[in-house]
N, C-alpha and C positions, 0 to 999 in steps of 0.2 A: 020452337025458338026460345032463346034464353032472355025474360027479361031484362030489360034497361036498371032494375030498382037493385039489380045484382050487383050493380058498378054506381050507387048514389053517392057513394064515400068518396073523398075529396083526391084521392089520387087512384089510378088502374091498376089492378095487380094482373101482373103482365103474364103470370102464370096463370089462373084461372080465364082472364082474354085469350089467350091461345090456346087453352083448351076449349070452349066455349066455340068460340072460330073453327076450330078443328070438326066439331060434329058436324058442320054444315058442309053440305056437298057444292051447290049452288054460289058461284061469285056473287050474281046480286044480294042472294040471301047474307051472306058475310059480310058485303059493303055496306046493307040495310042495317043488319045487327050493331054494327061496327059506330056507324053513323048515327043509331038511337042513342048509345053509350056516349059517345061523345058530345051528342045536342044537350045534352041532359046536366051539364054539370061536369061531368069527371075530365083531370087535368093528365098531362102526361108529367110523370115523375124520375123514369128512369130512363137509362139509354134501349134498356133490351123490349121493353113497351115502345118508343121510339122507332125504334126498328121492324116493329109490328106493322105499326101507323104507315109507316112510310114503306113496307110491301104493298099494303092494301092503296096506298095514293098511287100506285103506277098502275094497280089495276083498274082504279077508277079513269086515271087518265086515259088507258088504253081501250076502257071501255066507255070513253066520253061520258063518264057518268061525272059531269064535271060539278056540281052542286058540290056530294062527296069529296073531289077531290079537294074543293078552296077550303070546305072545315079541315078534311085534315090537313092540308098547308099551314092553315092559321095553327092548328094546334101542334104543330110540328116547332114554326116559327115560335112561337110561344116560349116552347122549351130549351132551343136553340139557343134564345134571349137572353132570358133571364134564370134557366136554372141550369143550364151545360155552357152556355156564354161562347159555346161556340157561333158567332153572329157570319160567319161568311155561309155558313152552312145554311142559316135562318135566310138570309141574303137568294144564296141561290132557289131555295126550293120556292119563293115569293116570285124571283124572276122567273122561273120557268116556268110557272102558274099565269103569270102575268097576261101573255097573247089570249087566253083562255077565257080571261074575267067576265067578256062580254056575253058571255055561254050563258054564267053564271044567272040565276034569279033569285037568290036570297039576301035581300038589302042589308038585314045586318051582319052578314058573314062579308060580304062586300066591303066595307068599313072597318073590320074588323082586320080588312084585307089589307088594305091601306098605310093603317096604321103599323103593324107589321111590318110591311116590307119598307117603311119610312122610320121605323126604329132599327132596324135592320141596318141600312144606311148609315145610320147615326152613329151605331156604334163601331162602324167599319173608316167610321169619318170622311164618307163620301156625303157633305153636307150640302151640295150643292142639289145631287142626285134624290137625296131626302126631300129637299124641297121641292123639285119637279113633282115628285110622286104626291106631297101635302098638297100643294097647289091642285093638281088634278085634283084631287078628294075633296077640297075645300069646296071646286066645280060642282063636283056632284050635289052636295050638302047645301048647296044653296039653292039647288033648284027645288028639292026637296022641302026646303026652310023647317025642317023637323028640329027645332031648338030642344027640344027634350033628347033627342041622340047624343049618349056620352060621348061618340066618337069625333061628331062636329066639333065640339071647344076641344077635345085632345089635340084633333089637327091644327089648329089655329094654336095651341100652345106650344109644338112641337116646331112648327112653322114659327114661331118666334122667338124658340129656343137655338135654331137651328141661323136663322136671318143674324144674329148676335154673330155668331162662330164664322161669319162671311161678311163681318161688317155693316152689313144693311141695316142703317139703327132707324131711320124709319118707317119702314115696312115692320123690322123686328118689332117696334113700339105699336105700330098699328094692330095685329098680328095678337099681340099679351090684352092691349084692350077690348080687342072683340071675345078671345078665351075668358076673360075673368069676368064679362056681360053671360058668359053663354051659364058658364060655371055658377054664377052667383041664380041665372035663372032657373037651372036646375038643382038650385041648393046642393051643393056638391063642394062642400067645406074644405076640403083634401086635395082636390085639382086646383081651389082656387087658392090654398096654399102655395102649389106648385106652380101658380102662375106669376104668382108674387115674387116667389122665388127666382124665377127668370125674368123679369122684371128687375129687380135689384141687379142681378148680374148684366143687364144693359146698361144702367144707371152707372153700375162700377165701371167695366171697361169703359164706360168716355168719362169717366173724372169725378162724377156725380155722387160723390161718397155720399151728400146727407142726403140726398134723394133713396139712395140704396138703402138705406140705415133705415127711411120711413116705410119704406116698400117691405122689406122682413119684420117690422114690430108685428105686425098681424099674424107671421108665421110662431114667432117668440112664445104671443100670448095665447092662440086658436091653438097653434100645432099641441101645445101641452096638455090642452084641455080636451082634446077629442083622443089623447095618449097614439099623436102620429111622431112617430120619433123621426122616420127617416128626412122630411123633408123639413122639419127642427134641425138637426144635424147637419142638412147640407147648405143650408141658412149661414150658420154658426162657419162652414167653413167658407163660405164666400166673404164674410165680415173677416175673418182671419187673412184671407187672399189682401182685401182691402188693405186692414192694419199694416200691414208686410209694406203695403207698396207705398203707406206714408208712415214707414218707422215707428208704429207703435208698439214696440215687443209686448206691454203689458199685455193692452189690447189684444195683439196677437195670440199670443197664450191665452189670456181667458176664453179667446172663442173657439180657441182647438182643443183646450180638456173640456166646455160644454157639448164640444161635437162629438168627442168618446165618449161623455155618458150617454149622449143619445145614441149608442149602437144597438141594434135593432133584429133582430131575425123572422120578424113575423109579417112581413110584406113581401110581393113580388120579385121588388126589384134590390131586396134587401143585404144579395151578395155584390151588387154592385154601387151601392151605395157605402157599405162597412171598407170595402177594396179603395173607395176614395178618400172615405174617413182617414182610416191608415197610412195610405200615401201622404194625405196634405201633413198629419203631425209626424211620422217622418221625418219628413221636408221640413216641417216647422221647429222642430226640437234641434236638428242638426244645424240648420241656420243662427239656432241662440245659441250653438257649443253646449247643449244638454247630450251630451253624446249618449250616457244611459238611459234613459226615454227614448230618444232616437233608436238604438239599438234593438230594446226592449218593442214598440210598437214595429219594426222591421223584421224581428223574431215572428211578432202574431202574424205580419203581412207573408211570410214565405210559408205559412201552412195551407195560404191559398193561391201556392204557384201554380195548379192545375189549373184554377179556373183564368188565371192571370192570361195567362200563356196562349189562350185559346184568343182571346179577345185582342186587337191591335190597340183600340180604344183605353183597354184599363193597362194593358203592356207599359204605353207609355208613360203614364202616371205614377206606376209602380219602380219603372226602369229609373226612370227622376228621382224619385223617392230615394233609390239605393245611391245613386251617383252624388247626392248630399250627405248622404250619411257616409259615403265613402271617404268624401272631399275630407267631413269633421273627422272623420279619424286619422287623417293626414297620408289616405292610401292614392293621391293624388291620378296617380296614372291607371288604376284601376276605376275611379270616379268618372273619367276621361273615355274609357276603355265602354263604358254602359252608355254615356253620353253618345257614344259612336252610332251606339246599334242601332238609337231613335232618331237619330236625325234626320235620315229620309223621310219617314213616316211621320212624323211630327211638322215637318217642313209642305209634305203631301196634302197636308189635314187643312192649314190654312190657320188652324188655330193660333188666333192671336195668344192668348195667354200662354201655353204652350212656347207657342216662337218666343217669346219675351224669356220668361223662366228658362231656354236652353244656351241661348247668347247668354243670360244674366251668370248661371252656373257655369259656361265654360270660360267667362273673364274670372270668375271667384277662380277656378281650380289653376289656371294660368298665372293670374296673378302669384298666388301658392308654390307654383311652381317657378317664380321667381322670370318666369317669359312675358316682363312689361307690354312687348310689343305687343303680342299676340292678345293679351288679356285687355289694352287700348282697343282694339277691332275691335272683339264683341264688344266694349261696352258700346262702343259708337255705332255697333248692328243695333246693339239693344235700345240704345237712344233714337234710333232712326224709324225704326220698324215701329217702336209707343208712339211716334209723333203723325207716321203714315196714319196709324189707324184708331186716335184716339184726339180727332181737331180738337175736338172739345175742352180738351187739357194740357194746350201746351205750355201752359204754367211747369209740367215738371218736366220738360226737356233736358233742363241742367240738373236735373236731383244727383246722378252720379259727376259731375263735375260738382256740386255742391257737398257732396256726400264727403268727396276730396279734400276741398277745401275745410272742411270741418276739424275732419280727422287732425288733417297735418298741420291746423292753429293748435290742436290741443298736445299733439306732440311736439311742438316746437315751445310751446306753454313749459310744458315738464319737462324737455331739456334747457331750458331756460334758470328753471328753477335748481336744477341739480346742480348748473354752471353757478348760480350765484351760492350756493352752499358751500363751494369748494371756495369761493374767494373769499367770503366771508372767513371760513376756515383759517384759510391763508393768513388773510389778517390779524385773526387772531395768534398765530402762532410767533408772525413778527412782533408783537408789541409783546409775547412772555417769556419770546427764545431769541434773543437777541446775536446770540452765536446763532443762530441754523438761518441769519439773514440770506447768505450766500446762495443758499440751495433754495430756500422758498424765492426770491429774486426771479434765479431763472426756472423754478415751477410757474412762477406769474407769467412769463417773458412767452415759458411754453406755452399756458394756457391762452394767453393775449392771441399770441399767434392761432393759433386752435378754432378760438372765436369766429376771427377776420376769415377764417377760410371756410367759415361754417357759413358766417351771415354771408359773405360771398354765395357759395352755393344756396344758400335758399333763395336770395336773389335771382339767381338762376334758372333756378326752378322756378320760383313763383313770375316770373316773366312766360315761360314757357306755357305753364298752365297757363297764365293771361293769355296769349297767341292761340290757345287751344278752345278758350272761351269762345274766341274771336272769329278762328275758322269756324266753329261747331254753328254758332250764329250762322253766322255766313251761307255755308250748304247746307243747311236746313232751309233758309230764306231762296235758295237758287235751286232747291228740288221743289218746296210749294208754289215757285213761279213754273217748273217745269209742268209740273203735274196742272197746276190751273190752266197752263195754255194748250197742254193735249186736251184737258176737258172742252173748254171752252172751243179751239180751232178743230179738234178733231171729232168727240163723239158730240157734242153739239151739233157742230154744221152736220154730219151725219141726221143727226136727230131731224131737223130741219129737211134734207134733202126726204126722210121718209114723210115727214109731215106732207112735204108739198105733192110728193109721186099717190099720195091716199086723194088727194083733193083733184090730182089731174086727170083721175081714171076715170072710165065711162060710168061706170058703178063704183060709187066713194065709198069708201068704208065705214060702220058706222061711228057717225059722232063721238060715242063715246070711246072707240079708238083716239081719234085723231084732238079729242080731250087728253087722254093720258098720255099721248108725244105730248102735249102744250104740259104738260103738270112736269113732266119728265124733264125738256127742254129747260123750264123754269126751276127746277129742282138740282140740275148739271151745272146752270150758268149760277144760280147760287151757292154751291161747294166751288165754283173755280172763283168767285170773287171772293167768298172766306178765307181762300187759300192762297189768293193773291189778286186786286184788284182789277180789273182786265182796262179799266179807264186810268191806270197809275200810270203807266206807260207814256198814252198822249196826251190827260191832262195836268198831272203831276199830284201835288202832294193839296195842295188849296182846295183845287175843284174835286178830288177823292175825300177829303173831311167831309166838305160842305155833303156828297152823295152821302156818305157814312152816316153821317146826322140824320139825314133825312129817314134813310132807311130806318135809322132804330125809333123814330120819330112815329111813322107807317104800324110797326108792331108792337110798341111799348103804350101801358098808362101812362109813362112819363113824359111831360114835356120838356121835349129838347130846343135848345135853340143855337144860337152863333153868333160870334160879331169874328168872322175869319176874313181878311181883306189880305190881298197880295203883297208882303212886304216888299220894303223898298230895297233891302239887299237879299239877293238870291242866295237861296239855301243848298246848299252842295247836292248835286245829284244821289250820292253818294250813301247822304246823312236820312233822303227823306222818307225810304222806306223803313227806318229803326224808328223814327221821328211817326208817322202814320199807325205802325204795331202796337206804339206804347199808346197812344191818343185810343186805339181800338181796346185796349187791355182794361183801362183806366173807365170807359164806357160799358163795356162786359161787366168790371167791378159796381158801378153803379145800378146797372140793371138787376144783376143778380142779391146785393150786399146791401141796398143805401136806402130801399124804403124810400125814395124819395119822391117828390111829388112835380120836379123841374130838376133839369140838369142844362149849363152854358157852357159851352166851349168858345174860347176867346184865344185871341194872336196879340200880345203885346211889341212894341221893339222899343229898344233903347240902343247908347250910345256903342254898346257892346254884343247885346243878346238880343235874341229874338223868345220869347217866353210865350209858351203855350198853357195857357189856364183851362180843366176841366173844376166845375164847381156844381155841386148839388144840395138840397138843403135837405138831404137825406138825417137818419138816425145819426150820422157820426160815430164815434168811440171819441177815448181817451189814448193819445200818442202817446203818452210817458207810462202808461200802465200795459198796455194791448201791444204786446213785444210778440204774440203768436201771428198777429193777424200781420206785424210789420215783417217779420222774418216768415210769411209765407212763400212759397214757390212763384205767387205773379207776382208778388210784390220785387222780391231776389230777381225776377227777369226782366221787370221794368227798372231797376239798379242797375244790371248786365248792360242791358241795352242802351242806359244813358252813359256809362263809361264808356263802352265802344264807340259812342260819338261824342266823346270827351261834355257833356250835357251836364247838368246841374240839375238833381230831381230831389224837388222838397212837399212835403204833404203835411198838411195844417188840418187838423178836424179838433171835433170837441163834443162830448156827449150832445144828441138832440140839437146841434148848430148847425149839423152840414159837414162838407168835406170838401179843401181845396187841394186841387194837386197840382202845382205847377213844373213844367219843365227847358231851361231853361238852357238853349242850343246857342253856342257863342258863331259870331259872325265870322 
């Protein structure tokens, strides 16, 4: 028999493996060879070694020599992975291994099992399916309690990489802190990189920019210093994802030319992490109108269309990538044409980022394409879908209605100015041409006219968008009453009915079940009162403050208090849910921003108004200097929201004094 120490070198050469194979008469004996080679270190590297592996795996299976068959599964999935990417292929050969496992007796092939067929998953974007499988493993790993097994924290990071991509933010958050415990105990610098990393991308998807921002300095400073490029690089582009989604083009660029210098080829996973790099700058150059960058980075992306193509997962990243770069070259319906092809699949994935960036780019190319309507949809798909799945932030609900509003003050700005050039002009030429009265006269007369039909229609418009403000408010406010009250009346009482049928059995379940309905139960009815108050209804606007108080009261260092008494003229049915959001906004702002140490909420009334006072004796700022913090998103949507109830919102702070904000709802 041919030693193992023939094959110690870091990949098989699949021509001396098959001859080597060949002299043996005996299947066991070739399974046993086969299988030393492989315990040993040696990785598969090509297709036609591949196909070796995977002879000898059907005869292991055929010979229940099942030990055998789960390494070469593992080492099959391995290469399926991460160096052929063909991941459905890694997929099946894990599922069909799968009924088998229990045969198995080798605990770290077992894990190793796992892990696999749950990266498998992942990159198939069947996120949900990954998760069943981590969770099973995380089972296993904990009866075991071997905290020194790399595979345990992988599972728990992959499981909280995966709980992000399906919304579950805290299971996802539970999920990153038990990986980066397990990671730090087994000193394992590189995973706990990688956990940080998925970590900052929860923090991002719900709003949490400086949270994310704290969450990658560790990757910034460690990743450079241990020279781990890739997960530096992927760092770099989730801060760029970030910048993008609060307009910081600098920002945004700086973190996407530090993502290309960290391209990498000396890791695992290193083709699939460069296939991202690439997409996102891309994506990111063609969104600045860098069209030659965008080009130029889209050239290096099609030299790895073979591995691209194999993969659904890097497919769609790539496919996005081109339909931006299409869009900037103004090949509109070709942009549109790639948009097509991932939309199932992109739509299938569940992937929020994803979903966002595919509405975002088909309102950009519509727009372009001069089809108002259509490109109004997405964006109000794309406003709908950030707000489903991102409570945490619905400060930027309106960023594309604000986005609007922006643009067309500053083009109405600079025809403003060009108008006043031309009458200026005007005038000058009456007071030097006294003969060319006549004509310059009715130039004015034209131009006067011209105006009146301008500011006309901008009126027009700008009414319009107001009414679109107004609906936008609106169903958004009447889809989180919908959704709290399925939560609330449907999987609630559900939740409930299971609670009670565990407690009526002859044999109850244990405790710690019928614990986790109570956590669950309490965790349902507190996303449907976030989303809408389920006591607004029957005891209105008064007795939901006074509850609201208390609530943040229960989980804050801050002392909250009240002087909220039932005014003596009743507040419009109508008014008091805009009137409760802002009170709720302005309370968030406190907790989050104000350092303070007490925060009142007070109800005045006068002869006119009814005035709602939030005061804190927090940090404060300076109002005539702090024009970032005044023109933020909550701030722009507690504005929104007191014009739509024609309200009166003024804010008084002063360094180190505190912060007043009163709002003030006329009678």
């Amino acid at each position: 028999m041919v030693s193992w120490l023939t094959y110690s070198q870091d990949t098989i050469n699949s021509i001396h493996l098959q001859s080597d194979l060949n002299r043996l008469n005996n299947s066991n004996e070739k399974l046993n060879l086969l299988s030393e080679i492989l315990t040993n270190g040696s990785v598969i590297n090509d297709s036609v070694s591949a196909n070796i592996i995977a002879k000898y795996r059907a005869v292991a299976i055929e010979t229940k020599n099942w030990d055998s068959a789960l390494l070469y599964t593992n080492k099959l999935a391995n290469y399926y992975i991460f160096k052929a990417l063909e991941h459905q292929k890694a997929f099946d050969f894990c599922k069909s291994m799968y009924p088998n496992l229990e045969a198995c007796s080798n605990d770290k092939e077992i894990a190793s099992f796992y892990i696999n067929y749950a990266e498998a998953a992942t990159y198939l974007q069947k996120y949900r399916k990954s998760l069943e499988i981590l969770n099973e493993s995380i089972s296993m790993f904990e009866v075991s309690k071997d905290s020194s097994l790399h595979e345990f924290g992988y599972a728990y990071l992959k499981a909280g990489e995966n709980s992000t991509k399906v919304n579950s933010i805290s299971e996802s958050a539970a999920y990153f802190k038990k990986a980066g415990e397990l990671f730090s105990f087994q000193k394992d610098t590189l995973f706990y990189l990688w956990t940080q990393n998925g970590l900052s991308t929860l923090f991002s998807n719900n709003g949490l920019y400086d949270e994310a921002e704290k969450a990658r300095k560790p990757i910034y400073n460690l990743g450079a210093s241990i020279n781990e490029k890739q997960v530096v690089a992927m760092a770099h582009v989730r801060a760029a994802i970030d910048a993008s989604i609060k307009n910081n083009t600098e920002e945004e660029l700086y973190h996407t030319e530090l993502a290309l210098k960290n391209i990498s080829t000396s890791s695992d996973v290193s083709e699939i992490v460069n296939i991202l790099i690439l997409s996102s700058a891309v994506s990111t150059y063609a969104r600045q109108n860098n069209i030659e960058l965008s080009n130029k980075y889209l050239k290096k992306l099609n030299t790895k269309i073979n591995s691209i193509t194999n993969s659904a997962f890097l497919n769609s990243y790539y496919t996005l990538a081109r339909a931006y770069n299409a869009n900037a070259n103004g090949k509109y319906e070709l942009a549109e044409t790639y948009v097509n092809t991932i939309i199932s699949s992109i739509k299938n994935s569940h992937e929020a980022s994803n979903l966002l960036q595919l509405e975002h780019l088909l309102a950009l190319i519509n727009e372009n394409k001069g089809q108002s309507k259509k490109a109004l949809n997405h964006y109000k798909k794309f406003v709908r879908i950030k707000d489903s799945v991102d409570k945490a932030a619905s400060r930027k609900k309106f960023a594309y209605v604000q986005s609007l509003f922006e643009s067309e003050k500053k083009d109405l700005e600079i025809s403003k100015q060009q108008k006043n050039i031309a009458l200026l002009s005007a005038e000058n030429k009456l007071k030097n041409q006294w003969l060319l009265f006549g004509s310059i006269a009715i130039f004015a007369l034209f131009l006067i006219a011209y105006l009146w039909r301008s500011k006309k229609f901008l009126k027009r418009k700008e009414a319009l968008q107001k009414q679109f403000s107004q609906n936008l408010i609106k169903n958004i406010e009447q889809e989180r009453k919908r959704i709290s009250s399925e939560l609330h009346d449907g999987i609630g009482q559900n939740l409930l009915l299971i609670k009670n049928r565990f407690q009526q059995t002859e044999n109850p379940k244990d405790n710690n079940d019928i614990t986790l309905v109570d956590d669950t139960i309490n965790d349902v009815r507190n996303i449907s009162h976030r989303l809408h108050p389920f006591r607004f209804e029957k005891l209105g606007l008064i007795a939901s403050l006074k509850h609201t108080i208390e609530t943040f009261q229960k989980s804050s260092k801050i002392f909250y208090s009240e002087a909220i008494e039932t005014p003596k003229t009743s507040i419009p049915k109508d008014k008091e849910i805009y009137i409760y959001r802002m009170i709720q906004e302005c309370l968030n702002n406190v907790e989050k921003h104000s350092q303070a140490k007490a925060c009142k909420v007070s109800l005045f009334e006068n002869d006119s108004n009814l005035i709602f006072e939030v005061k804190d004796n927090g940090i404060g700022f300076n109002v005539s200097q702090n024009t970032d913090l005044l023109d933020s998103l909550g701030m722009k949507t507690l504005k929104e929201r007191a014009k739509l109830i024609d309200a009166t919102l003024t804010i008084n702070s002063n360094k180190n004094k505190g912060t007043t904000i009163k709002i003030s709802v006329p009678k």
